[in-house]
N, CA, C and O atoms as a GROMACS GRO file, in nm:
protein
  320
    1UNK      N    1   1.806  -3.875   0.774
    1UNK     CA    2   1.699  -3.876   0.674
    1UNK      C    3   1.677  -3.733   0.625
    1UNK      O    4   1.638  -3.639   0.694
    2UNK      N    5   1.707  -3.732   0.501
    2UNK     CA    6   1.620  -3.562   0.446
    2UNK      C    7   1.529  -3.551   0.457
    2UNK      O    8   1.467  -3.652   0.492
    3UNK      N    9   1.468  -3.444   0.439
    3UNK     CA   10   1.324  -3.376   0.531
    3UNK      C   11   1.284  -3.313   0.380
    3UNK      O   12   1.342  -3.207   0.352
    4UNK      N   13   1.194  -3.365   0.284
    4UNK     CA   14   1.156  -3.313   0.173
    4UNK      C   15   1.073  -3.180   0.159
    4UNK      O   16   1.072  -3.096   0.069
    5UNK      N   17   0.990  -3.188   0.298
    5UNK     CA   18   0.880  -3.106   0.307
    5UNK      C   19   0.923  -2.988   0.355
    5UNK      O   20   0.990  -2.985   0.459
    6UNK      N   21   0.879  -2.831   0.262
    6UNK     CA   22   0.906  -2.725   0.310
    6UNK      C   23   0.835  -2.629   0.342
    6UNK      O   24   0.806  -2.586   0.230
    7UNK      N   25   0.767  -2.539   0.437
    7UNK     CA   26   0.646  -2.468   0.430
    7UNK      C   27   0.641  -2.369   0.305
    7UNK      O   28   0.727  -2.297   0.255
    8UNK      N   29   0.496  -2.393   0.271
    8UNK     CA   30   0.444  -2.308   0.165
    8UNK      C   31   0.500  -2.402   0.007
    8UNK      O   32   0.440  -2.358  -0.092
    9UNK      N   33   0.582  -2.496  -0.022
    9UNK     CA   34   0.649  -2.548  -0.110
    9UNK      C   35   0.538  -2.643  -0.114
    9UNK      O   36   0.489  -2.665  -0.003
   10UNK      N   37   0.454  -2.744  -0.272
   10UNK     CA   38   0.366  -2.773  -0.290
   10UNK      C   39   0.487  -2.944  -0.288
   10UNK      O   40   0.603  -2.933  -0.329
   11UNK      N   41   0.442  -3.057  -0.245
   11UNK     CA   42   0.485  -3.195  -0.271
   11UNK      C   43   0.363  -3.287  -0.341
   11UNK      O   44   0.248  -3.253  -0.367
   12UNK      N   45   0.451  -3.450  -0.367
   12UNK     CA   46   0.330  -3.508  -0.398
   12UNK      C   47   0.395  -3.637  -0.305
   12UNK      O   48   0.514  -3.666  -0.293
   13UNK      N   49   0.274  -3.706  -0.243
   13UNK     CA   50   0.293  -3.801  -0.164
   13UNK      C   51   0.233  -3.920  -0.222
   13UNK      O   52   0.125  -3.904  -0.278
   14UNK      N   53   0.286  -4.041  -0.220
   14UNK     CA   54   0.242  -4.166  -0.256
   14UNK      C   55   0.263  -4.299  -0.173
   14UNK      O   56   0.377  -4.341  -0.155
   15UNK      N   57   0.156  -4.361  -0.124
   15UNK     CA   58   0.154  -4.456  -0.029
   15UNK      C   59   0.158  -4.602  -0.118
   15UNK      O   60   0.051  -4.655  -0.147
   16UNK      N   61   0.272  -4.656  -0.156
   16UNK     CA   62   0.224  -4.799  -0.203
   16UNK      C   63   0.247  -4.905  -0.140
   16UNK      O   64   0.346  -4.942  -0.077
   17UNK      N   65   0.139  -4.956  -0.164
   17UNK     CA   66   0.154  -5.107  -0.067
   17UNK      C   67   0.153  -5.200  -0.089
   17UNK      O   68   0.078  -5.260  -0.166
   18UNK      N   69   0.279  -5.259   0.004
   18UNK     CA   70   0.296  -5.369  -0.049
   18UNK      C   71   0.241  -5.477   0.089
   18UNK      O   72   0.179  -5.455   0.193
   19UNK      N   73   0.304  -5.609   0.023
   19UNK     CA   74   0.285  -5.736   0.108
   19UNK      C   75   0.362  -5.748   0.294
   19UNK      O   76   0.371  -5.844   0.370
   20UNK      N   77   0.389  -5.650   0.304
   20UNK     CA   78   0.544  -5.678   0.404
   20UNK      C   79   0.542  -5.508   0.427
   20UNK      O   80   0.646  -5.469   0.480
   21UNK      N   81   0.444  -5.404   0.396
   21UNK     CA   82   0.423  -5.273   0.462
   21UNK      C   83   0.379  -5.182   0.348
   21UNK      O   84   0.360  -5.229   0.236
   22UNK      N   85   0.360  -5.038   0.376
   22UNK     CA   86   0.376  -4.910   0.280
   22UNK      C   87   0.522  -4.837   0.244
   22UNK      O   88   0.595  -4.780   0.326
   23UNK      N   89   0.542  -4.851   0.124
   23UNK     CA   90   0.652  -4.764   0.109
   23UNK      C   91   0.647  -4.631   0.046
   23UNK      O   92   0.622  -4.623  -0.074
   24UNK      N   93   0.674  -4.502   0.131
   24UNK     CA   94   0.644  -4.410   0.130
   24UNK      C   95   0.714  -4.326  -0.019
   24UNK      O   96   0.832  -4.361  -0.026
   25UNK      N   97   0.690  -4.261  -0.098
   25UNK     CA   98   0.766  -4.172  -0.167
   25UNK      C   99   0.687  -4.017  -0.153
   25UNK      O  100   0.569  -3.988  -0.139
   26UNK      N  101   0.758  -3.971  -0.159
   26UNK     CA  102   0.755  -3.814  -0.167
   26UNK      C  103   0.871  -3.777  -0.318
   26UNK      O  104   0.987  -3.811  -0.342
   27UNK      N  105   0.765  -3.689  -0.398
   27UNK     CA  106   0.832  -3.599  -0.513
   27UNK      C  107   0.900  -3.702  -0.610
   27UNK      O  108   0.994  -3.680  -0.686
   28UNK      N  109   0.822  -3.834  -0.588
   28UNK     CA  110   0.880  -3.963  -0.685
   28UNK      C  111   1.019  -4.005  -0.588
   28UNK      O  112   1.050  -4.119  -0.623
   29UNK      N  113   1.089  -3.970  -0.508
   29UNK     CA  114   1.150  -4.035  -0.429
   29UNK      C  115   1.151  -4.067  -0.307
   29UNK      O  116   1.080  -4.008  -0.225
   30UNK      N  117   1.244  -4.181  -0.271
   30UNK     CA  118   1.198  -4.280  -0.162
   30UNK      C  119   1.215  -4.231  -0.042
   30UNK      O  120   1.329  -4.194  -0.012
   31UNK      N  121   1.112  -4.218   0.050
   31UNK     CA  122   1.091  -4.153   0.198
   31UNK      C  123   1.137  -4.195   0.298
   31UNK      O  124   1.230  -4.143   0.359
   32UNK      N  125   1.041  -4.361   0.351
   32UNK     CA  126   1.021  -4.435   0.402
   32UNK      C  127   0.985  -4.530   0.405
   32UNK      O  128   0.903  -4.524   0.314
   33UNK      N  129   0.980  -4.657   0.453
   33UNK     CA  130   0.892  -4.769   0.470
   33UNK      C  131   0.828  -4.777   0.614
   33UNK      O  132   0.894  -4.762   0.717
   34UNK      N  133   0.698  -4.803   0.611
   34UNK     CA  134   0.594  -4.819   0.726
   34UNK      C  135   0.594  -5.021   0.749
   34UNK      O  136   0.572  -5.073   0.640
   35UNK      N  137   0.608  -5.091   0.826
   35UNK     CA  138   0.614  -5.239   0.860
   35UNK      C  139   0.468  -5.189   0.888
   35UNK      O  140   0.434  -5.092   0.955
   36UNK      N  141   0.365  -5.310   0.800
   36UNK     CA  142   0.204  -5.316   0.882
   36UNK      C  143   0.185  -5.369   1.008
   36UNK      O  144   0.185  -5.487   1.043
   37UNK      N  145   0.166  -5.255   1.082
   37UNK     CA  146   0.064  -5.326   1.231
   37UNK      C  147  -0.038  -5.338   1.238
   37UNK      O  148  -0.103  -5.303   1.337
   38UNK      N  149  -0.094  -5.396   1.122
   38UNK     CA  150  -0.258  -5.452   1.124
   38UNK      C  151  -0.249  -5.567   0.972
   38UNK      O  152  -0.135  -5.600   0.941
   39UNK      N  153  -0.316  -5.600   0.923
   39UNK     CA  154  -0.341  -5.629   0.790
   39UNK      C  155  -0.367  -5.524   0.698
   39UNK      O  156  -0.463  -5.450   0.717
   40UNK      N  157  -0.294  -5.510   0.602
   40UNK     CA  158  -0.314  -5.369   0.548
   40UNK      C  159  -0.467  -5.370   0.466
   40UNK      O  160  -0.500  -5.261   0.418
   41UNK      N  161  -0.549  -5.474   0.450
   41UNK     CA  162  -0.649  -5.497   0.398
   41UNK      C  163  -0.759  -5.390   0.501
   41UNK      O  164  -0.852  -5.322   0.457
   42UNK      N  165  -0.723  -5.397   0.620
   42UNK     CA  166  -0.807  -5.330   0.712
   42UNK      C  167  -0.831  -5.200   0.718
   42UNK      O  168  -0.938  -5.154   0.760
   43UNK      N  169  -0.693  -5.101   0.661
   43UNK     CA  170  -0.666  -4.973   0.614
   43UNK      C  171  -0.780  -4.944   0.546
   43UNK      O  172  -0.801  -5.010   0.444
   44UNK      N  173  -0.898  -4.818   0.596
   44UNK     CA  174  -0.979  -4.807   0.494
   44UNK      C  175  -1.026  -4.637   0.518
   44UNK      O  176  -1.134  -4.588   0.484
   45UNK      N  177  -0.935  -4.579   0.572
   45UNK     CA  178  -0.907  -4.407   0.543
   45UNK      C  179  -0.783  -4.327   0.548
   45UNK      O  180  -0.674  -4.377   0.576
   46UNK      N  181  -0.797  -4.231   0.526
   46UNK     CA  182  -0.655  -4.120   0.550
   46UNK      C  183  -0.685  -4.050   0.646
   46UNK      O  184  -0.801  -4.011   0.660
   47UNK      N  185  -0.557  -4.006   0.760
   47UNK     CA  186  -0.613  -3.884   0.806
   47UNK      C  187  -0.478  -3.769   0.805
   47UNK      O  188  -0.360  -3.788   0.835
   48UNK      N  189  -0.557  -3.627   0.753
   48UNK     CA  190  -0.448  -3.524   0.719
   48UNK      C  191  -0.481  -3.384   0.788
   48UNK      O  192  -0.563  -3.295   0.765
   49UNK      N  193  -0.356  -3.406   0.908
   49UNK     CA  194  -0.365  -3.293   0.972
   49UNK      C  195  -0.237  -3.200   1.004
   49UNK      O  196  -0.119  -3.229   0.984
   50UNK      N  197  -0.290  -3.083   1.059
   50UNK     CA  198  -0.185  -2.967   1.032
   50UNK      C  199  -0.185  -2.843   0.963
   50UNK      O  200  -0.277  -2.858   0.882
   51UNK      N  201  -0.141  -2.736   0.947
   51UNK     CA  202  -0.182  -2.628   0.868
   51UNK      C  203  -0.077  -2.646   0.714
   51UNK      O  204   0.028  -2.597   0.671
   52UNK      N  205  -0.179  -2.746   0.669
   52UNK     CA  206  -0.187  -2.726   0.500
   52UNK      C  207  -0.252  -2.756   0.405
   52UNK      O  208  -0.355  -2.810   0.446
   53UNK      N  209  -0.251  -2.750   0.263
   53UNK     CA  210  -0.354  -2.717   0.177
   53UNK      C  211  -0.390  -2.832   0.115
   53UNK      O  212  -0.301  -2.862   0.035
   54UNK      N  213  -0.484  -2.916   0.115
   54UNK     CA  214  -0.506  -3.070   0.038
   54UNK      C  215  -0.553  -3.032  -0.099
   54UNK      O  216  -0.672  -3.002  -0.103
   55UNK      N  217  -0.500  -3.027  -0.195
   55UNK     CA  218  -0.588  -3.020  -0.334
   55UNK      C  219  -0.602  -3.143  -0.417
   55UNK      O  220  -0.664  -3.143  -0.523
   56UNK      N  221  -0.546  -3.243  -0.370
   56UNK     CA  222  -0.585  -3.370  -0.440
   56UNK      C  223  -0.546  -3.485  -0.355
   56UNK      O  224  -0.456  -3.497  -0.271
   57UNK      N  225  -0.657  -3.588  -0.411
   57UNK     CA  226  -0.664  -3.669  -0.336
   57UNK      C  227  -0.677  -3.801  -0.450
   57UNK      O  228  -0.787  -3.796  -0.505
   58UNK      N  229  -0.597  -3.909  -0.496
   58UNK     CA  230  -0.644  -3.996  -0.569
   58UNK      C  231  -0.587  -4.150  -0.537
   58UNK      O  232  -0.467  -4.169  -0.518
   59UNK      N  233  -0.674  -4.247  -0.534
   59UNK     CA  234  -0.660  -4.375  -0.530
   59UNK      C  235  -0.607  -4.490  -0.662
   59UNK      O  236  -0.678  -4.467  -0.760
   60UNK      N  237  -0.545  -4.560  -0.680
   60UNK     CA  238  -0.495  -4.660  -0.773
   60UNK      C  239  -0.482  -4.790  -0.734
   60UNK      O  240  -0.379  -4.827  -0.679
   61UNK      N  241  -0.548  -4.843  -0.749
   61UNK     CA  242  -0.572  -4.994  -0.755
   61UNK      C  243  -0.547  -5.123  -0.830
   61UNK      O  244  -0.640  -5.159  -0.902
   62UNK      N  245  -0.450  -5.193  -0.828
   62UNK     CA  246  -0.390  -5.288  -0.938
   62UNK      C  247  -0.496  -5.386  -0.851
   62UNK      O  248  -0.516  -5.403  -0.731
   63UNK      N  249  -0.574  -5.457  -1.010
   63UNK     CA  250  -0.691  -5.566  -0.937
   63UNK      C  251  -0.651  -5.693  -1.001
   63UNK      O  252  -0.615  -5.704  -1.118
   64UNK      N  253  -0.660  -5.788  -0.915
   64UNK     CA  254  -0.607  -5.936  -0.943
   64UNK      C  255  -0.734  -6.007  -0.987
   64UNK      O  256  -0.846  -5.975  -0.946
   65UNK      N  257  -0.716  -6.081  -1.052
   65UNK     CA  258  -0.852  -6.195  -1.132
   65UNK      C  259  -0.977  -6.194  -0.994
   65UNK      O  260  -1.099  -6.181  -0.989
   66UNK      N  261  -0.878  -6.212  -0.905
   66UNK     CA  262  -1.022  -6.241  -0.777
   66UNK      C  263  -1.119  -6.108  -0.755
   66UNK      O  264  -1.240  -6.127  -0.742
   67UNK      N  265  -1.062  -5.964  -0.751
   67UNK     CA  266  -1.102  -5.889  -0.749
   67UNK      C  267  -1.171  -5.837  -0.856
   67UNK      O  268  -1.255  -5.748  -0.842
   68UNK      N  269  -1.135  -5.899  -0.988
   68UNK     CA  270  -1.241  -5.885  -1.123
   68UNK      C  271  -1.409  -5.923  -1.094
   68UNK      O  272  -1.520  -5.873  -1.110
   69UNK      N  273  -1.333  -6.069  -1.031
   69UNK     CA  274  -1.480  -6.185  -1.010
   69UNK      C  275  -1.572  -6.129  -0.936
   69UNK      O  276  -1.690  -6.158  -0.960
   70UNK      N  277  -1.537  -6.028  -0.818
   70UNK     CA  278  -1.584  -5.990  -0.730
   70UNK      C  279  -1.648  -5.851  -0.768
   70UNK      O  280  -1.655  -5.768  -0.678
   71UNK      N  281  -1.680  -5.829  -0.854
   71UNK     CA  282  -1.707  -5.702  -0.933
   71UNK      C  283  -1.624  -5.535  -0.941
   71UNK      O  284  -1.668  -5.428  -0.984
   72UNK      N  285  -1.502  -5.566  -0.887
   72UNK     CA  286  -1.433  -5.440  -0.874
   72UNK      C  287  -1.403  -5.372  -1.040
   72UNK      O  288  -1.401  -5.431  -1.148
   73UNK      N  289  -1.385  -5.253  -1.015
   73UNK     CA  290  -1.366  -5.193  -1.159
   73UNK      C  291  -1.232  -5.134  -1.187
   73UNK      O  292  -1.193  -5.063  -1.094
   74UNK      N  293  -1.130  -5.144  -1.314
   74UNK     CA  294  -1.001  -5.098  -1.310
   74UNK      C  295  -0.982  -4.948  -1.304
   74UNK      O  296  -0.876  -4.898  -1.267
   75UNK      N  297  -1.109  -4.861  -1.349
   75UNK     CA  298  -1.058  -4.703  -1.353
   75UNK      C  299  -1.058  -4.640  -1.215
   75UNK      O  300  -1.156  -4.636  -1.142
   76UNK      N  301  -0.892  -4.570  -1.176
   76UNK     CA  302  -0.927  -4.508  -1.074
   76UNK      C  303  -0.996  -4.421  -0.995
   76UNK      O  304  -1.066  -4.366  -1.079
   77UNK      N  305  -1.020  -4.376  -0.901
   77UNK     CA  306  -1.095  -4.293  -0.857
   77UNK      C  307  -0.976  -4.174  -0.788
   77UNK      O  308  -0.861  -4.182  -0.745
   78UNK      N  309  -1.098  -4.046  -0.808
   78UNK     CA  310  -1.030  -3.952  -0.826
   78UNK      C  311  -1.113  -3.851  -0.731
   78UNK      O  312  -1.228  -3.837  -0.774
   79UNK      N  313  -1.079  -3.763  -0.589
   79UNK     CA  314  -1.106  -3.709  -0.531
   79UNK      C  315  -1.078  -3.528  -0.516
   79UNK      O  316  -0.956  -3.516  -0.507
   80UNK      N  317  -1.124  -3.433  -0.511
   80UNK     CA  318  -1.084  -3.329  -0.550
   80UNK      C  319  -1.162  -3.228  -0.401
   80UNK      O  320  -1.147  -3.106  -0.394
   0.00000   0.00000   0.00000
C-alpha cells in the first residue's frame, strides 16, 4: 500500500460511506476501505490525533425523501 501522508506536506481526507463500510480517499485517490463494525448510522464523531494541523473540517450529506420528511436540510455544514 502507498503511504500518501508526508510530514509537514498538507492532504485532504474523505470518508464516504457507504452500505457495506467507509471508503477511504486521500488527495482524491483511493486509500482504503473500512468493513462497518457497528451500524454506520451509530458513527456520530471524529477523533484526530497526533502532531498535526486540522484546518478544516466539513460534512456532506446526500438526503433521501425520508430524511426530507424528517426535517433535515440539504446545505452542508462547514467547520473551521
Amino acid at each position: 500500500m502507498h503511504m500518501p501522508f508526508q510530514m509537514g506536506i498538507p492532504f485532504e481526507i474523505r470518508f464516504l460511506v457507504q452500505s457495506s463500510g467507509f471508503q477511504v480517499m486521500v488527495n482524491g485517490d483511493f486509500f482504503i476501505n473500512y468493513i462497518h463494525r457497528v451500524p454506520f448510522h451509530w458513527v456520530d464523531n471524529i477523533s484526530v490525533t497526533g502532531p498535526m494541523r486540522l484546518t478544516h473540517i466539513s460534512f456532506q450529506v446526500r438526503l433521501s425523501k425520508w430524511h426530507l420528511s424528517q426535517g433535515w436540510v440539504r446545505e452542508p455544514v462547514y467547520y473551521a
